[in-house]
mmJSON file of the N, C-alpha and C atoms, coordinates in Angstrom:
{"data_MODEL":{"atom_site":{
"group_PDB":["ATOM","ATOM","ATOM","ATOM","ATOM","ATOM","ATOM","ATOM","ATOM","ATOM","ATOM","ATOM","ATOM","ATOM","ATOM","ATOM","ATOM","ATOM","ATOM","ATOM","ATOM","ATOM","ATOM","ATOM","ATOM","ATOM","ATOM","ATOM","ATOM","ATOM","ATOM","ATOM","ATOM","ATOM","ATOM","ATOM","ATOM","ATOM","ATOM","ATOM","ATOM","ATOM","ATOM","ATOM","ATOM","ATOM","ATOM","ATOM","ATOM","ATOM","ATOM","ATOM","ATOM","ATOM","ATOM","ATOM","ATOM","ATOM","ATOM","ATOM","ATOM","ATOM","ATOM","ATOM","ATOM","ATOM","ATOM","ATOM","ATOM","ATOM","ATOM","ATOM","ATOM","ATOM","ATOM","ATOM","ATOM","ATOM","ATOM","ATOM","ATOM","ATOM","ATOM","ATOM","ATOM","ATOM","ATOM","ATOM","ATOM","ATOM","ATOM","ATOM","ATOM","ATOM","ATOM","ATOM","ATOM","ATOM","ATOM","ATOM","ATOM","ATOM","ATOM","ATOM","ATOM","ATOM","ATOM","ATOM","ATOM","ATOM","ATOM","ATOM","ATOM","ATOM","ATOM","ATOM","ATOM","ATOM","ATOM","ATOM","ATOM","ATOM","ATOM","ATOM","ATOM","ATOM","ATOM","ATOM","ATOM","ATOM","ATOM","ATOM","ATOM","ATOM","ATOM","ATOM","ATOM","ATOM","ATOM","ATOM","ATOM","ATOM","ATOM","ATOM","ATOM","ATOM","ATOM","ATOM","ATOM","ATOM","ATOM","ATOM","ATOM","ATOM","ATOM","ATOM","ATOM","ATOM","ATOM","ATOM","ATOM","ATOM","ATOM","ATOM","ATOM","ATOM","ATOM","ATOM","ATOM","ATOM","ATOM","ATOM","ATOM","ATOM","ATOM","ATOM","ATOM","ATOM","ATOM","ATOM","ATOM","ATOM","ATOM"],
"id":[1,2,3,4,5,6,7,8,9,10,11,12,13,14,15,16,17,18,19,20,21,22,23,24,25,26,27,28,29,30,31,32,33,34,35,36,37,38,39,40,41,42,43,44,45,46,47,48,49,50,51,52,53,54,55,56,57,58,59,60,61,62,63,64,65,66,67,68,69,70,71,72,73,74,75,76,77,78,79,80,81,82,83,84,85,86,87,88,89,90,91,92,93,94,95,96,97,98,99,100,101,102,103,104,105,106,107,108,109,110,111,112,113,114,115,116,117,118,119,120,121,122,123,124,125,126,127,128,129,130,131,132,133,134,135,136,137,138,139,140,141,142,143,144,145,146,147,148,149,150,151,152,153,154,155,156,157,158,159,160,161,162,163,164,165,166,167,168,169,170,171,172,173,174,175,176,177,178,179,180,181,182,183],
"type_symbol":["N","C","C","N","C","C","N","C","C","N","C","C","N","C","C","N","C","C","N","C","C","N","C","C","N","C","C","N","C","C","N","C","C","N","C","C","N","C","C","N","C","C","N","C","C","N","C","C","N","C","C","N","C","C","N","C","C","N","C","C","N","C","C","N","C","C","N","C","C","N","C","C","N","C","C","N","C","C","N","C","C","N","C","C","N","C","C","N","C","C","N","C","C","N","C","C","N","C","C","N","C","C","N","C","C","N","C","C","N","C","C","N","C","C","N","C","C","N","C","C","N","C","C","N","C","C","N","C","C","N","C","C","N","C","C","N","C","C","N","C","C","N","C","C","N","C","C","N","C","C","N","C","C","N","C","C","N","C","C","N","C","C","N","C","C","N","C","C","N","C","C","N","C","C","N","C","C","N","C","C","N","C","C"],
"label_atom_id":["N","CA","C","N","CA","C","N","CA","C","N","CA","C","N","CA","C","N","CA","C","N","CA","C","N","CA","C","N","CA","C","N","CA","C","N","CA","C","N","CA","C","N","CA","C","N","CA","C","N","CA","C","N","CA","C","N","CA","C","N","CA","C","N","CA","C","N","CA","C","N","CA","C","N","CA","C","N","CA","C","N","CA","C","N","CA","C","N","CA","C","N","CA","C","N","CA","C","N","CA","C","N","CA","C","N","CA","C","N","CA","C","N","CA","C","N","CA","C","N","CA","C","N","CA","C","N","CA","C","N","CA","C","N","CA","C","N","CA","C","N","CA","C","N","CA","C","N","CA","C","N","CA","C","N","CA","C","N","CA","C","N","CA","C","N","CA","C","N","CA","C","N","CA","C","N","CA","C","N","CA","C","N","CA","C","N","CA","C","N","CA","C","N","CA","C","N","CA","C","N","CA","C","N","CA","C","N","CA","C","N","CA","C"],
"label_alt_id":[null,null,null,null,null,null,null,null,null,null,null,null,null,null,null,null,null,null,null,null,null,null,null,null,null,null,null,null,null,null,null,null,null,null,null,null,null,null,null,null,null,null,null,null,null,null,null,null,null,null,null,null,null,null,null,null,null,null,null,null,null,null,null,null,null,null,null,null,null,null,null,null,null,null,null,null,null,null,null,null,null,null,null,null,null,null,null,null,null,null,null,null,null,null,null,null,null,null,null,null,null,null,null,null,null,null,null,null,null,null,null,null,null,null,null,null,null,null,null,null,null,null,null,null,null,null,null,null,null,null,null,null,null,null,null,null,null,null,null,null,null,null,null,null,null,null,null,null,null,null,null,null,null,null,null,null,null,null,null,null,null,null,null,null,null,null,null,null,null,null,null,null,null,null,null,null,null,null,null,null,null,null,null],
"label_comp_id":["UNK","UNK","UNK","UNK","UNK","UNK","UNK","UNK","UNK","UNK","UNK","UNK","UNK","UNK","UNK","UNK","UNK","UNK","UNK","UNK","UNK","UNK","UNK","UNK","UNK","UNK","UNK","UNK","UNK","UNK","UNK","UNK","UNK","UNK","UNK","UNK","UNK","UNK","UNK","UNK","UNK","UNK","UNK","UNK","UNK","UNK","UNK","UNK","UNK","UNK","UNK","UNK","UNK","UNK","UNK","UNK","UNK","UNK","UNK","UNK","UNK","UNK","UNK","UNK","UNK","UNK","UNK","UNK","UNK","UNK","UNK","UNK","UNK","UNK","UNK","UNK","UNK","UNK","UNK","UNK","UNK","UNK","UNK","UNK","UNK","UNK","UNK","UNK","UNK","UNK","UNK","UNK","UNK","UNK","UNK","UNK","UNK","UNK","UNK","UNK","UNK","UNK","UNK","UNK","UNK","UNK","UNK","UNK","UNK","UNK","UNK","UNK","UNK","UNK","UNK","UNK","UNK","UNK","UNK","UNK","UNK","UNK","UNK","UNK","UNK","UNK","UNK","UNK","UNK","UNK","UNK","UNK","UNK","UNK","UNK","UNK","UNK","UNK","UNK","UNK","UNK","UNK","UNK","UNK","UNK","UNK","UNK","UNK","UNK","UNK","UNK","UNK","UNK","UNK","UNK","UNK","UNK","UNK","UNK","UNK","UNK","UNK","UNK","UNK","UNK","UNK","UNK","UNK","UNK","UNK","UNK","UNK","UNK","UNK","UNK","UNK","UNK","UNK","UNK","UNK","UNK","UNK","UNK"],
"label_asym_id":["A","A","A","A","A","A","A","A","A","A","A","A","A","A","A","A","A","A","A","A","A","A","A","A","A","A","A","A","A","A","A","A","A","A","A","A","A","A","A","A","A","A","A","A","A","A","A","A","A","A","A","A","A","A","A","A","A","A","A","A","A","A","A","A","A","A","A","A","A","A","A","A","A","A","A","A","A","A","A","A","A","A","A","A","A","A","A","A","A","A","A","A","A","A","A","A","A","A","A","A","A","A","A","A","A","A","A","A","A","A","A","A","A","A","A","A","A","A","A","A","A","A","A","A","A","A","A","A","A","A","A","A","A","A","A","A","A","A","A","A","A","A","A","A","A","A","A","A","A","A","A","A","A","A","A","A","A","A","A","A","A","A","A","A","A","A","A","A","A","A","A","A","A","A","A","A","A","A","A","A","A","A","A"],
"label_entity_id":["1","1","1","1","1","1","1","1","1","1","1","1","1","1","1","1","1","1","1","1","1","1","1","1","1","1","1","1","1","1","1","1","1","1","1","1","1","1","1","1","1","1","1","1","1","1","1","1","1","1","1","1","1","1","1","1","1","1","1","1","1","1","1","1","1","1","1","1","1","1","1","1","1","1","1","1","1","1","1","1","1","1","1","1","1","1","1","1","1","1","1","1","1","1","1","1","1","1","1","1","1","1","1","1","1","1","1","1","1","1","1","1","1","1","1","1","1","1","1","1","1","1","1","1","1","1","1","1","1","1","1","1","1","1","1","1","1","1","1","1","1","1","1","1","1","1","1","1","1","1","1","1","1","1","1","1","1","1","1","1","1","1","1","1","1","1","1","1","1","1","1","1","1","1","1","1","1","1","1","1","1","1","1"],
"label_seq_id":[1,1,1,2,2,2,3,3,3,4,4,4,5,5,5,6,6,6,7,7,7,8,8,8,9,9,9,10,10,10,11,11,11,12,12,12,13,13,13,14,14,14,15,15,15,16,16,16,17,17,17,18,18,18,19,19,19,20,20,20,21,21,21,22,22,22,23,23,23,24,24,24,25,25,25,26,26,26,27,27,27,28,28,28,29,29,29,30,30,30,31,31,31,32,32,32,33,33,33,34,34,34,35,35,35,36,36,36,37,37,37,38,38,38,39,39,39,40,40,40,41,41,41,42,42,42,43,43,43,44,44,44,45,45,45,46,46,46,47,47,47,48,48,48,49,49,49,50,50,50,51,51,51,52,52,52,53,53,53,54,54,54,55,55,55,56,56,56,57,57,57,58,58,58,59,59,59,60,60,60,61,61,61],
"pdbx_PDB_ins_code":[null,null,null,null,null,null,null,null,null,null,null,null,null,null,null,null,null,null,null,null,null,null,null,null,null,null,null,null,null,null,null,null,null,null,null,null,null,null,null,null,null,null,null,null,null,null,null,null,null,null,null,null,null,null,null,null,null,null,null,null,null,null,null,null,null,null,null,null,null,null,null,null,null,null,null,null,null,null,null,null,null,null,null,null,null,null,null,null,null,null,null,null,null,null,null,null,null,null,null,null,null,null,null,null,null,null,null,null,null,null,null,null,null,null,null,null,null,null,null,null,null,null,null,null,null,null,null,null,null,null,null,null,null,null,null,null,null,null,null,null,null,null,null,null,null,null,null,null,null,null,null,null,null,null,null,null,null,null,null,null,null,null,null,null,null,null,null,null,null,null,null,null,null,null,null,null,null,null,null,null,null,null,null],
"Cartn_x":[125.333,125.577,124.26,124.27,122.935,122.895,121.596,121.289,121.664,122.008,122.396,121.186,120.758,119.771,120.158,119.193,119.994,118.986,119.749,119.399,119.26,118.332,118.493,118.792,119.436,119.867,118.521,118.49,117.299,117.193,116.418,116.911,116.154,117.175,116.922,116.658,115.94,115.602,114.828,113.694,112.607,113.176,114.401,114.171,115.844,116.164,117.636,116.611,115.752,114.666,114.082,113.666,112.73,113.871,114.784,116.151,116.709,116.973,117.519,116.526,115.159,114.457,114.016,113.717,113.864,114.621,115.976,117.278,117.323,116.921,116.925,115.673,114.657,113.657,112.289,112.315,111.789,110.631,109.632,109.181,107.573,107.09,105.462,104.888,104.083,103.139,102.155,100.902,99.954,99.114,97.963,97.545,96.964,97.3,97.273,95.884,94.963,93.479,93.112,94.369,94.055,93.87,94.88,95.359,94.744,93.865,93.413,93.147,93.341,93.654,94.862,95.781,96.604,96.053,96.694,96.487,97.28,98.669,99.513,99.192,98.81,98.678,96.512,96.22,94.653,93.527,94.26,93.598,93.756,92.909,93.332,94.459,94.743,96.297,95.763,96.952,97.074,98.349,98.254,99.389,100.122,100.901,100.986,102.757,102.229,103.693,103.933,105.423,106.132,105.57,105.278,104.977,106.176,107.358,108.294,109.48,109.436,110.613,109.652,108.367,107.999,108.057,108.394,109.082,107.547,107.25,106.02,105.93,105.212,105.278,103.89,103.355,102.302,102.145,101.012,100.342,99.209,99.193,98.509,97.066,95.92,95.236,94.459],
"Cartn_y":[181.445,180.165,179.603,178.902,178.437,177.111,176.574,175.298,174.085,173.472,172.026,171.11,171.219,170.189,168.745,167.573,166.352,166.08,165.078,164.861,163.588,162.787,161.144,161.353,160.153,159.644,159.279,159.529,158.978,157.377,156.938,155.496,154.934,154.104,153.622,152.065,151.886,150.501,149.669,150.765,150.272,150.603,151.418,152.086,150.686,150.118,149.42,148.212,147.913,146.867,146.369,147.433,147.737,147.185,147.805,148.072,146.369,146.142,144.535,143.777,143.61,142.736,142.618,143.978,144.524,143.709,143.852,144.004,142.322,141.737,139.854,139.31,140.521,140.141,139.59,139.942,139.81,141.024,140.931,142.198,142.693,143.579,143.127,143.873,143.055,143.585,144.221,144.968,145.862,145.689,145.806,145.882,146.762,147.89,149.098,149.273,149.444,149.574,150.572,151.51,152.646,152.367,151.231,150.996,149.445,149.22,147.949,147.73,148.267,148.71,149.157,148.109,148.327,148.505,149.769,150.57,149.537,149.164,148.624,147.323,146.618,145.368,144.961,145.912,146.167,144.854,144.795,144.022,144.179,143.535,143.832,143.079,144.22,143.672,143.984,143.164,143.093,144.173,145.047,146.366,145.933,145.444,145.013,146.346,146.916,147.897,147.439,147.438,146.709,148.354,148.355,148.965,149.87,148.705,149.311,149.958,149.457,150.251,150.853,150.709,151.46,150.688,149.127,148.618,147.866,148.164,147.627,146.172,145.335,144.407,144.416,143.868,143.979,142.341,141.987,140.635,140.644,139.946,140.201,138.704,139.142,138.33,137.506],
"Cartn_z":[163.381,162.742,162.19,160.781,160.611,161.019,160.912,161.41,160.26,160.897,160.127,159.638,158.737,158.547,158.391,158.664,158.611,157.051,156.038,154.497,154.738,154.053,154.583,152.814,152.298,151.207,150.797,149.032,148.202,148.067,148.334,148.157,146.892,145.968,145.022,144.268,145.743,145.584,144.653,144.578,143.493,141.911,141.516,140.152,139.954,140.762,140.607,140.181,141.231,140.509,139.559,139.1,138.034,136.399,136.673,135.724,135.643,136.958,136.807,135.835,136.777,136.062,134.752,134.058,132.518,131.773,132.148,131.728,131.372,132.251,132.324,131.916,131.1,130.224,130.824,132.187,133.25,133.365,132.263,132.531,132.786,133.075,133.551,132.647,132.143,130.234,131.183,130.592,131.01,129.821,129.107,127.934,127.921,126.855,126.324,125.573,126.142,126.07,124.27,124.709,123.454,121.979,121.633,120.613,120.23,119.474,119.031,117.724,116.945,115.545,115.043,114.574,113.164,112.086,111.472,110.376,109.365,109.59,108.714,107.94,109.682,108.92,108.571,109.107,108.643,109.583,110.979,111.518,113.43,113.754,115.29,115.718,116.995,117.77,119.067,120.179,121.223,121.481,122.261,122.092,124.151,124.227,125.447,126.135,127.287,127.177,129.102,129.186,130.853,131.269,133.054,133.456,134.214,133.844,134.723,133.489,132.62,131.401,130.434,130.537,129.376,127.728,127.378,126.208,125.728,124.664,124.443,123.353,123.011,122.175,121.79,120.342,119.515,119.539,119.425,118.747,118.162,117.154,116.024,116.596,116.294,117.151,115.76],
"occupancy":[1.0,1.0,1.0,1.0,1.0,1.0,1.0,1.0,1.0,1.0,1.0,1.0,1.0,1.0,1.0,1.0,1.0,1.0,1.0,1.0,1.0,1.0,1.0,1.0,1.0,1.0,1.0,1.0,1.0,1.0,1.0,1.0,1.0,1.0,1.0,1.0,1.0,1.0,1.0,1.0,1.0,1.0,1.0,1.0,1.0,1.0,1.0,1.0,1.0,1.0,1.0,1.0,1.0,1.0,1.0,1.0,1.0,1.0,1.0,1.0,1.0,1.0,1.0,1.0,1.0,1.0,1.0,1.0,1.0,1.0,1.0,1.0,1.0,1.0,1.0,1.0,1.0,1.0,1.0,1.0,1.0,1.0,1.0,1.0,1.0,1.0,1.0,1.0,1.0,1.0,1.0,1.0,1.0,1.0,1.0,1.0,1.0,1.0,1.0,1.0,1.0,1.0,1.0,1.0,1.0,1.0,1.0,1.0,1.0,1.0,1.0,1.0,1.0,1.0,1.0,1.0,1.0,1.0,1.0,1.0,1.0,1.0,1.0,1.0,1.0,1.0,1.0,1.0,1.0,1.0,1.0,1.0,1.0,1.0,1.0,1.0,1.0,1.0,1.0,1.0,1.0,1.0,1.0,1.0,1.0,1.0,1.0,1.0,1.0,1.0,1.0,1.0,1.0,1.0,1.0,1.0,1.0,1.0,1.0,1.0,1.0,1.0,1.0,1.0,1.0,1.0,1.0,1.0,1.0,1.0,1.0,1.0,1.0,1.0,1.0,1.0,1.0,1.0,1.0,1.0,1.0,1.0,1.0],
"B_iso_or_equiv":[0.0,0.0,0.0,0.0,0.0,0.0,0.0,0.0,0.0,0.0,0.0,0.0,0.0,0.0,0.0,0.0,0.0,0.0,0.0,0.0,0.0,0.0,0.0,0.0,0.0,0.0,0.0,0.0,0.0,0.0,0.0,0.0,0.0,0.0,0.0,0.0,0.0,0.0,0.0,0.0,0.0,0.0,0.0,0.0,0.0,0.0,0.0,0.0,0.0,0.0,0.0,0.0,0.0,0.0,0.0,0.0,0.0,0.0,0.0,0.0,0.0,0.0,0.0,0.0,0.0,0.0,0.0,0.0,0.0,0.0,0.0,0.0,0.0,0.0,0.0,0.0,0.0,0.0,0.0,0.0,0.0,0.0,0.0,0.0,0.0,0.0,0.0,0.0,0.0,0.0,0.0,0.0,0.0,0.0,0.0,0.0,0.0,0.0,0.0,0.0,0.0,0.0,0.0,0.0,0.0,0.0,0.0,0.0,0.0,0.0,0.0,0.0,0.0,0.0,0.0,0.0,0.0,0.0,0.0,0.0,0.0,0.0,0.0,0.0,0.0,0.0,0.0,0.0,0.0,0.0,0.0,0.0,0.0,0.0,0.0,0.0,0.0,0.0,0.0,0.0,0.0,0.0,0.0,0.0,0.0,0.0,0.0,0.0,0.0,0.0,0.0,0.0,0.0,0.0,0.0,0.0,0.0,0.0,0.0,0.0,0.0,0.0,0.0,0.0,0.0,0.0,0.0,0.0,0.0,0.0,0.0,0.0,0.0,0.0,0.0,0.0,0.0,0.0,0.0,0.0,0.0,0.0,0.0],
"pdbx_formal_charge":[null,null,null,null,null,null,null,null,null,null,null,null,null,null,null,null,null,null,null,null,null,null,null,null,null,null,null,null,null,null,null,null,null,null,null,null,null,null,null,null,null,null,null,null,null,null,null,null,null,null,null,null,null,null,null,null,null,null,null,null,null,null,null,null,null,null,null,null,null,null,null,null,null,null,null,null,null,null,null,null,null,null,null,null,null,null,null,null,null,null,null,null,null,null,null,null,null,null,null,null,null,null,null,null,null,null,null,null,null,null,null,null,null,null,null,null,null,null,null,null,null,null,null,null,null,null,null,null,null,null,null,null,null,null,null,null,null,null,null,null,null,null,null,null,null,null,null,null,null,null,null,null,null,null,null,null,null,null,null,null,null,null,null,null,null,null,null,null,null,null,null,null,null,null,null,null,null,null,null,null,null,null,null],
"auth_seq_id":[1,1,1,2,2,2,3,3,3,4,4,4,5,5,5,6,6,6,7,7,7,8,8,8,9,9,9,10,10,10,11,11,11,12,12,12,13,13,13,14,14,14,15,15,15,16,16,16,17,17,17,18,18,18,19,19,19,20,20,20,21,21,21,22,22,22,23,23,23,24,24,24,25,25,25,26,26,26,27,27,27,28,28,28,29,29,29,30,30,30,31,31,31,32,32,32,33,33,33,34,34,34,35,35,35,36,36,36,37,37,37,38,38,38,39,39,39,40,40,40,41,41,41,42,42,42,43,43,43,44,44,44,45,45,45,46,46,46,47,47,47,48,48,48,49,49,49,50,50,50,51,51,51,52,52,52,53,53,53,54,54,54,55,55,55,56,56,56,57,57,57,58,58,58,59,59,59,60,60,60,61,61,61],
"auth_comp_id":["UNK","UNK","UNK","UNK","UNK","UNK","UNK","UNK","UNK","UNK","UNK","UNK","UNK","UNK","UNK","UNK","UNK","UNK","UNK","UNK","UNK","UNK","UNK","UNK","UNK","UNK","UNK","UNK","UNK","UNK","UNK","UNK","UNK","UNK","UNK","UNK","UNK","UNK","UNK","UNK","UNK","UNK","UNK","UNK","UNK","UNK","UNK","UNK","UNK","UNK","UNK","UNK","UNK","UNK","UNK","UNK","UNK","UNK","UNK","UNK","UNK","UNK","UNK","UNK","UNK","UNK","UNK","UNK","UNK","UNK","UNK","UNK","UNK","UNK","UNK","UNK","UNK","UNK","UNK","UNK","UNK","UNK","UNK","UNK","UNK","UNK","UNK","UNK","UNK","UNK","UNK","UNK","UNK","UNK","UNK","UNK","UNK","UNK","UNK","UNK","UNK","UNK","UNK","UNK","UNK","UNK","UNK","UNK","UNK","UNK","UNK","UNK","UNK","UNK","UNK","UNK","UNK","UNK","UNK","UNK","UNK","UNK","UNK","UNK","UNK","UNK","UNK","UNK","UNK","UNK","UNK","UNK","UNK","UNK","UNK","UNK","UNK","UNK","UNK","UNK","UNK","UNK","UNK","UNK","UNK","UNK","UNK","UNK","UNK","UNK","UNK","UNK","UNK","UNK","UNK","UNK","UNK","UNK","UNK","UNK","UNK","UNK","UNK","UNK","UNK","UNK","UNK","UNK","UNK","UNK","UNK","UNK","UNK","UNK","UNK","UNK","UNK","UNK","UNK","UNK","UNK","UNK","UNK"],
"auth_asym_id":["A","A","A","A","A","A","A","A","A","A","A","A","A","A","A","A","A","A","A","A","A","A","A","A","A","A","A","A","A","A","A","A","A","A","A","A","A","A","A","A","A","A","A","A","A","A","A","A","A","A","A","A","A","A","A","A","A","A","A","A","A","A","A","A","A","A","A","A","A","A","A","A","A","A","A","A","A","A","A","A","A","A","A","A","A","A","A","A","A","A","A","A","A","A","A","A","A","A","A","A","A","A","A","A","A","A","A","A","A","A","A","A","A","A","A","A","A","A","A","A","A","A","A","A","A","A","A","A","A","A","A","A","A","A","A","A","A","A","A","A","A","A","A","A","A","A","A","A","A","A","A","A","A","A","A","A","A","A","A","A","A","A","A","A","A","A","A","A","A","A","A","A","A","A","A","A","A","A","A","A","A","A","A"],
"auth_atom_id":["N","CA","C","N","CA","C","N","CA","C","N","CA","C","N","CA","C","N","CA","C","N","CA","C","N","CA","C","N","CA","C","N","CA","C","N","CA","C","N","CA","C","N","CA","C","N","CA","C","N","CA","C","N","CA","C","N","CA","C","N","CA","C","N","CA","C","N","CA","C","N","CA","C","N","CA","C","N","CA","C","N","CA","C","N","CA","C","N","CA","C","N","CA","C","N","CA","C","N","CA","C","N","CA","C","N","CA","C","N","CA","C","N","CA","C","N","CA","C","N","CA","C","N","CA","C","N","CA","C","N","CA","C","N","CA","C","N","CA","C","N","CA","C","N","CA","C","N","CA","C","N","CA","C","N","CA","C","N","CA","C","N","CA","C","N","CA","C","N","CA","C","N","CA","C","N","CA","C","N","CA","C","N","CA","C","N","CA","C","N","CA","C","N","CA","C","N","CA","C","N","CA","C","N","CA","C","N","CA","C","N","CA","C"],
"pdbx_PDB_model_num":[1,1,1,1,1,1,1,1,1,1,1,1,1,1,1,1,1,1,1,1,1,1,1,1,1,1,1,1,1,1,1,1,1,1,1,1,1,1,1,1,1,1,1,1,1,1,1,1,1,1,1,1,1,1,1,1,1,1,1,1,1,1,1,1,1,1,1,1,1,1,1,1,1,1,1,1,1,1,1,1,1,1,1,1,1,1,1,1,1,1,1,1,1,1,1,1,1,1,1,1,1,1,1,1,1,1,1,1,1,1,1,1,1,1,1,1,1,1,1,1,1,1,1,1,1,1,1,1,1,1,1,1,1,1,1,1,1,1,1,1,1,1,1,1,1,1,1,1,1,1,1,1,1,1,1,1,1,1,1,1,1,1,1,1,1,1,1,1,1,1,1,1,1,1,1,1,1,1,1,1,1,1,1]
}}}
């Protein structure tokens, strides 16, 4: 007979989190060091991206 291993369930506390608060616009900016130059509009920007969805927003400084 083989042995039974015991599995604990993944728990998805932090990624249900992350998703709510996004979702209700609730979201945590980071500022994106790389990018400080628009090409388009030919001037500097603020490149700001949530740490938890990944959704980024631009401001033009």
């Amino acid at each position: 007979m083989a042995d039974i291993l015991p599995f604990k369930a993944p728990n998805n506390n932090s990624a249900k989190k992350a998703s709510t608060l996004c979702r209700q616009g609730h979201h945590k900016w980071v500022i994106v060091t790389s990018q400080k130059f628009d090409v388009k509009q030919g001037r500097l920007v603020t490149v700001s991206e949530c740490r938890r969805c990944g959704k980024r927003k631009v401001a033009a400084l």
